[in-house]
C-alpha positions in Angstrom: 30.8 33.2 -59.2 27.0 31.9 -58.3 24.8 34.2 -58.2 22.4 32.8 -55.4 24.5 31.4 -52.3 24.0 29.6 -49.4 23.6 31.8 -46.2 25.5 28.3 -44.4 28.1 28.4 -46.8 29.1 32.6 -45.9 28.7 32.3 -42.5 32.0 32.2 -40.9 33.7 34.7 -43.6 35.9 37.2 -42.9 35.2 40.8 -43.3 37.8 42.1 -45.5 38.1 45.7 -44.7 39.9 48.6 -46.7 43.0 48.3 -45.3 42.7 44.9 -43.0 40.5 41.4 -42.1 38.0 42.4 -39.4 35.5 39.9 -37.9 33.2 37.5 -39.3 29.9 36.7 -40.6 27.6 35.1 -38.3 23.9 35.7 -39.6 21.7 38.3 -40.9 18.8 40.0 -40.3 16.0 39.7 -43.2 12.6 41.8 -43.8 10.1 38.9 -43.7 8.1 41.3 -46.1 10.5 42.6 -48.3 12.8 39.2 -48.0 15.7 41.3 -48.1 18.7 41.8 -46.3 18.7 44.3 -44.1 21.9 43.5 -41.9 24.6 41.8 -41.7 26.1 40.9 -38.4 29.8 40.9 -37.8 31.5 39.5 -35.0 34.8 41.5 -35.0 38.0 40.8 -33.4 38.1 37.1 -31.3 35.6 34.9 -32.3 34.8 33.9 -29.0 35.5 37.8 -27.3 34.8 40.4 -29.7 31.6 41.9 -30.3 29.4 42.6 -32.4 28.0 45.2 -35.2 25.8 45.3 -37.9 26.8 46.3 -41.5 24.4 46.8 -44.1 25.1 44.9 -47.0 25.5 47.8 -49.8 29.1 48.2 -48.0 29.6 44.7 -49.4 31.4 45.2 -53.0 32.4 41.5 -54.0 33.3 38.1 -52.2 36.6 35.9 -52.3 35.9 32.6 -52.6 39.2 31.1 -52.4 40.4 33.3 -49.4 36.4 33.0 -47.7 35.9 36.7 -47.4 33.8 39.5 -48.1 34.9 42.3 -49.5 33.8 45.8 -48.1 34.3 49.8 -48.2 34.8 50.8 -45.0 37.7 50.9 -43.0 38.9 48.8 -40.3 38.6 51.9 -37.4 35.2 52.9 -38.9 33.6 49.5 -38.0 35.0 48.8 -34.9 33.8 52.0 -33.7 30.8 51.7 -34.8 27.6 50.9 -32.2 28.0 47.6 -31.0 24.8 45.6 -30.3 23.6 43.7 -27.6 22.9 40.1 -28.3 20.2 39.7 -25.1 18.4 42.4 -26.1 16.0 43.8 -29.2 18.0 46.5 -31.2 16.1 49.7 -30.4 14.6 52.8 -32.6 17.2 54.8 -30.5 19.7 52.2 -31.7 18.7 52.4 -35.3 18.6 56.6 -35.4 22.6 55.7 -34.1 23.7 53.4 -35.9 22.7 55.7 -39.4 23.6 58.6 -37.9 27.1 57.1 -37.1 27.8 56.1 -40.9 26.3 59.1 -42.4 23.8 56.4 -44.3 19.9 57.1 -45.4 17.8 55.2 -43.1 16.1 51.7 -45.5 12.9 52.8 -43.7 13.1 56.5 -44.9 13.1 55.4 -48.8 10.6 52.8 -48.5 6.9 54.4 -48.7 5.4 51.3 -47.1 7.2 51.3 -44.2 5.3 53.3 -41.4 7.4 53.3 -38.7 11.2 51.7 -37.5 11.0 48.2 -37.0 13.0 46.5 -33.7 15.1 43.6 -34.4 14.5 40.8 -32.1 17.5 39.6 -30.9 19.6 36.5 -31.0 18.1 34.5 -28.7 14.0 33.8 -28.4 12.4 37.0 -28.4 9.7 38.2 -26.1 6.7 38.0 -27.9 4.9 40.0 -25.5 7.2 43.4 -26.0 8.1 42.4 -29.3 6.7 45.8 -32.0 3.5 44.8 -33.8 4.9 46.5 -37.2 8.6 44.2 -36.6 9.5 42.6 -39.9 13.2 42.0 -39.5 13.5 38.3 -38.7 16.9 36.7 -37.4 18.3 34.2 -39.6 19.7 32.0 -37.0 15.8 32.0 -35.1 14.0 30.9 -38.1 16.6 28.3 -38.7 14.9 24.9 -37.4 11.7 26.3 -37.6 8.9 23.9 -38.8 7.3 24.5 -42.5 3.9 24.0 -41.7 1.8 23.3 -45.0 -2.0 23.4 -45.7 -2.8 19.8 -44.3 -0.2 19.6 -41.7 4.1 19.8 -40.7 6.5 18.8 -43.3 9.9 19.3 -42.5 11.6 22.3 -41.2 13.8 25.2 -42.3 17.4 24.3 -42.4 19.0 27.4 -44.5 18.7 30.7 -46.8 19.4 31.0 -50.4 20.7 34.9 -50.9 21.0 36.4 -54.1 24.8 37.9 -53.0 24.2 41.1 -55.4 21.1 41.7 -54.5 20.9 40.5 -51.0 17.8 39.0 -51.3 16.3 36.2 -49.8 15.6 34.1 -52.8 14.6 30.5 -51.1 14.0 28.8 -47.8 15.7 25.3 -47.7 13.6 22.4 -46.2 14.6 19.6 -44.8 11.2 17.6 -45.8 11.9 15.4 -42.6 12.0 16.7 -38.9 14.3 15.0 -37.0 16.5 12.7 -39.0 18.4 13.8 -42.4 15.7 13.5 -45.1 15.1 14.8 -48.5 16.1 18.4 -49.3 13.9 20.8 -51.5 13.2 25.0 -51.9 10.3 27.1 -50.8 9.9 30.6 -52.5 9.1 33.2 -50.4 6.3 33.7 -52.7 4.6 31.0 -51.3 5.0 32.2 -47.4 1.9 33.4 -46.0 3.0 34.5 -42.8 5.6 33.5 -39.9 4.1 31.9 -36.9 6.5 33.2 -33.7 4.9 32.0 -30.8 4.5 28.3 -32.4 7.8 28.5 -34.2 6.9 27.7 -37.9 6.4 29.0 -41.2 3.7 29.0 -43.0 2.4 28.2 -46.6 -0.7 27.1 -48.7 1.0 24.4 -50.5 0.0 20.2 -49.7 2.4 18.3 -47.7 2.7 16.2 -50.8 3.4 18.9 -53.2 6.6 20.0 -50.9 7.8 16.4 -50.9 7.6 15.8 -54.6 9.4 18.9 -55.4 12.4 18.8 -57.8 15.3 18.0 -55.0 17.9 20.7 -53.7 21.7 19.7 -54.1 23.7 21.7 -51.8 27.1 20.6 -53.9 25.3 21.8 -57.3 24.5 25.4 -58.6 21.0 26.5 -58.9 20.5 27.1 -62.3 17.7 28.9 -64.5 16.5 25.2 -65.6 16.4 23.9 -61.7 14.4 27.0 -61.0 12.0 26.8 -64.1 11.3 23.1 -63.3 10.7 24.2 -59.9 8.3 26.7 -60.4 6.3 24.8 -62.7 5.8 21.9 -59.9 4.2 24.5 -57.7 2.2 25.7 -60.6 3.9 29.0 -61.1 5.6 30.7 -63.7 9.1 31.5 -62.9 10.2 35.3 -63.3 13.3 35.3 -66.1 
């Protein structure tokens, strides 16, 4: 099994509860400081009908490749009761303090020393910038996709997916497509090399020339990203990748 996966290719797998299939993947929601995984939201029962809930991804003990599931160790009842979430709107501190206190789970916040208060999630669609918490880190996966990378010396393509670290849930690289509008030549951004999102003009940002990000080693989607792939990367931006 790979060890870093395509967010793309998980999306749309079924939950595979203790004791039956419930829902499916449909995005996540990522620390843009951290660049980890803090949720993972499941729509439950119809795809078009049911709603939806966040699971955090330590409940996640393996996927199924073959059967295009993810395996985790909670029960069917136990996530459908959980507290459902309003796409339209920002999930709330109030929501949060619920949604732990329903599982019985320690808080991420509470065991991280750097975090000074709960973050809000923005929600699904484009978030209010104007109401939107000053300290908010958690970033939704399906609003930064099609955001424009924005180097040092102008646009170079835009985001088009995640690579996760499915152990780990980490967000390991941002896939760019080096050209905006039509198909064009496909290559990885560490998060290392983000200096900050840009929400209100809809890019990311990083310190790296337009022609460095074009001339990077190229990103197969079909092939596995090896130790090699990410060495050789790493040294094109300069850096020394962390075995």
């Amino acid at each position: 099994m790979r060890e870093l996966r395509n967010l793309n290719d998980l999306t749309g797998y079924s939950f595979q509860a203790i004791d039956v299939d419930i829902g499916r993947l449909e995005e996540v929601y990522f620390d843009d400081q951290r660049w980890q995984v803090r949720y993972l939201v499941v729509r439950t029962g119809n795809w078009l009908l049911g709603r939806q809930v966040l699971l955090v991804p330590s409940v996640v003990k393996g996927l199924d490749d073959e059967k295009h599931a993810i395996r985790v160790d909670l029960t069917r009842e136990k996530i459908e009761n959980a507290p459902p979430i309003d796409s339209k709107q920002p999930v709330s501190r109030q929501y949060q303090q619920q949604y732990y206190s329903y599982f019985g789970w320690e808080p991420y916040w509470t065991t991280d020393p750097l975090f000074q208060a709960i973050p809000s999630i923005p929600p699904f669609v484009q978030p209010d910038l104007s109401t939107e918490q000053e300290n908010s880190h958690l970033r939704s996966s399906d609003e930064v996709t099609g955001y424009r990378l924005e180097a040092a010396d102008g646009s170079v393509g835009h985001v088009e997916d995640l690579i996760l670290d499915h152990q780990s849930w980490a967000v390991r690289y941002l896939v760019i497509d080096t050209r905006n509008w039509l198909p064009g030549r496909h290559v990885l951004i560490s998060p290392d090399w983000v200096k900050q999102f840009d929400w209100t003009r809809q890019q990311v940002e990083v310190g790296l020339s337009q022609e460095l990000i074009k001339s990077a080693p190229e990103y197969d989607a079909a092939r596995q990203i090896d130790r090699d792939y990410q060495r050789a990367l790493y040294k094109h931006y300069g850096e020394t990748f962390p075995d």
